[in-house]
C-alpha positions in Angstrom: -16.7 -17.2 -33.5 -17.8 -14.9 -30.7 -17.2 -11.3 -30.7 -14.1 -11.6 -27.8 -12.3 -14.6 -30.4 -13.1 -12.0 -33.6 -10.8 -9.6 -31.9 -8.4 -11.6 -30.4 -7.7 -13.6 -33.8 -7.6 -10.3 -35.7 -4.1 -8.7 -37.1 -4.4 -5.6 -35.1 -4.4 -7.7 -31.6 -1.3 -10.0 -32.8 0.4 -6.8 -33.5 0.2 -5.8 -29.8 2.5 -8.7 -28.8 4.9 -6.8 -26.5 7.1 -10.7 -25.7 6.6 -13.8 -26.7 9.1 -16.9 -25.6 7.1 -20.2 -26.8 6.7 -22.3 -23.8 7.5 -19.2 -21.4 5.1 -16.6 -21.7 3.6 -14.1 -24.0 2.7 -10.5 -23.3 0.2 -8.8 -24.9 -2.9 -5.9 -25.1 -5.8 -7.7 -24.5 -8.7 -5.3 -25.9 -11.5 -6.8 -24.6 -10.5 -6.1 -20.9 -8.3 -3.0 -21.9 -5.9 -4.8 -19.8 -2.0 -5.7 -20.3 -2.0 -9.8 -20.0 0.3 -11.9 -19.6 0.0 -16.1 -20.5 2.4 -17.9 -18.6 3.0 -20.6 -20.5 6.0 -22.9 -18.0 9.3 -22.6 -16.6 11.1 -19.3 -16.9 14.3 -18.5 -16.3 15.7 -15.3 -14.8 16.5 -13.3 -17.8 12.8 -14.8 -19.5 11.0 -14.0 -16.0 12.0 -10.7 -16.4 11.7 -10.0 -19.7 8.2 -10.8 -19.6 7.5 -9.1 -16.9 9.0 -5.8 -17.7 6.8 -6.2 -21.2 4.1 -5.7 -18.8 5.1 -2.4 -17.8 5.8 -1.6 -21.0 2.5 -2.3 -22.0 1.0 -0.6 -19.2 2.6 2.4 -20.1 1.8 2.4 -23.3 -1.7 2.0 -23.2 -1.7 4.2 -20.3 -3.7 1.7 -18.4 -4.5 0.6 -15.0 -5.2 -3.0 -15.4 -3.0 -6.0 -15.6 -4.1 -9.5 -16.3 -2.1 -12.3 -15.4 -3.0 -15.9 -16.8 -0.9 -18.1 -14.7 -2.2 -21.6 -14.7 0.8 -22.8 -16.3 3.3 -21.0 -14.0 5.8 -22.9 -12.5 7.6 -22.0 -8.8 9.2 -18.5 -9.0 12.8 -18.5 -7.9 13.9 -16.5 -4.9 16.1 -14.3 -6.8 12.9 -13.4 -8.8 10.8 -12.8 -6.2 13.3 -10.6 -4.3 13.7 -8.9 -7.8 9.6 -8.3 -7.9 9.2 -6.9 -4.7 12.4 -4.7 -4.5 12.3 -3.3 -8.6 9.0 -4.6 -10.4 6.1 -3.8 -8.2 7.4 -0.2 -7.5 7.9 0.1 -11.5 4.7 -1.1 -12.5 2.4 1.1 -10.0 4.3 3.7 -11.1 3.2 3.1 -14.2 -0.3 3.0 -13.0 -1.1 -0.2 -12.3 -4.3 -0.3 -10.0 -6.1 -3.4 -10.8 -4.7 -7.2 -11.2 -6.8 -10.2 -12.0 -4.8 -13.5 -11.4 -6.1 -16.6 -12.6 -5.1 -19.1 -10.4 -1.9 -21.6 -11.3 -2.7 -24.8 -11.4 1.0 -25.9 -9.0 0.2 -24.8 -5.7 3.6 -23.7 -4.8 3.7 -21.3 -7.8 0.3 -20.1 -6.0 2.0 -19.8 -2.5 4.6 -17.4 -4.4 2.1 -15.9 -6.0 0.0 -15.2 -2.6 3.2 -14.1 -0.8 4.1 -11.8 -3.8 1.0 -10.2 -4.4 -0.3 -10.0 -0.4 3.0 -8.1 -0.1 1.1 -4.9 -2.3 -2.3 -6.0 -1.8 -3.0 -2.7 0.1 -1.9 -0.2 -3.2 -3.7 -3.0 -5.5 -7.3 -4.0 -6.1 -6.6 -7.7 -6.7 -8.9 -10.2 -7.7 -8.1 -14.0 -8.3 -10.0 -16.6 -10.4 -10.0 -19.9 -12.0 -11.2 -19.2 -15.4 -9.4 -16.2 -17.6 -13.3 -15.4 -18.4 -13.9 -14.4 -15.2 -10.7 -12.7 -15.1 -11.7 -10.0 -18.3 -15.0 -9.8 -16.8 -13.5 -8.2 -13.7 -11.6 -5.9 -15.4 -14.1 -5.1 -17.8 -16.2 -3.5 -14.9 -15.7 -0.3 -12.9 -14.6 -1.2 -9.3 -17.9 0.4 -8.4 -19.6 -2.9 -10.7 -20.4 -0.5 -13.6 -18.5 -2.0 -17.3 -15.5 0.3 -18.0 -15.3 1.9 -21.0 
């Protein structure tokens, strides 16, 4: 077991479980990127879409942390009502929280990655946003300084 699958498997990382909806998503600390991350997992409605979602901020505050990782290969389309609900209360929640960094990994449905494009693209300019197709990748990112030194 590598080091990264030691802590994520240990009690202390299951214990930072902030929502968890089998089949919709579960929220989470993720140490090794010191990031809050969220695992799409399929179709959410309203209420779960927002749920999880405003776990995220919750763990972002928290941890008082920057970075936000979002594994959404298993996202489905995101409602309109949800996207007008990110733009106009989420996004302006979660930066002011402190959110500065995102890593997507990409969705596999290429509609949920048109909203995800339009979503994003619409606070690209008060984000540094990165997207990927592994969740490897993804940690990496975070894991470094946005000058390419590893955080600590």
């Amino acid at each position: 077991m590598s080091p990264d699958n030691a802590v994520l498997k240990s009690p202390a990382y299951r214990d930072h479980v902030y929502f968890n909806l089998p089949g919709v998503a579960i929220v989470r600390w993720d140490p090794p990127s010191q990031s809050a991350h969220i695992e799409w997992e399929g179709w959410a409605r309203s209420e779960e879409f927002r749920a999880a979602n405003d776990a995220l901020v919750q763990a972002v505050r928290d941890h008082h942390s920057s970075r936000v990782l979002s594994d959404s290969r298993r996202i489905k389309v995101i409602q309109q009502v949800d996207q007008d609900w990110v733009n106009e209360d989420w996004f302006p929640r979660i930066l002011d929280a402190g959110l500065t960094r995102l890593a997507m990994v990409l969705p596999a449905s290429g509609l949920a990655k048109m909203n995800i494009d339009d979503l994003v693209g619409r606070v690209a300019d008060r984000l540094d946003v990165a997207y990927f197709a592994t969740l490897d990748e993804a940690r990496l990112w975070l894991a470094r300084r946005p000058g390419g030194s590893k955080a600590v």
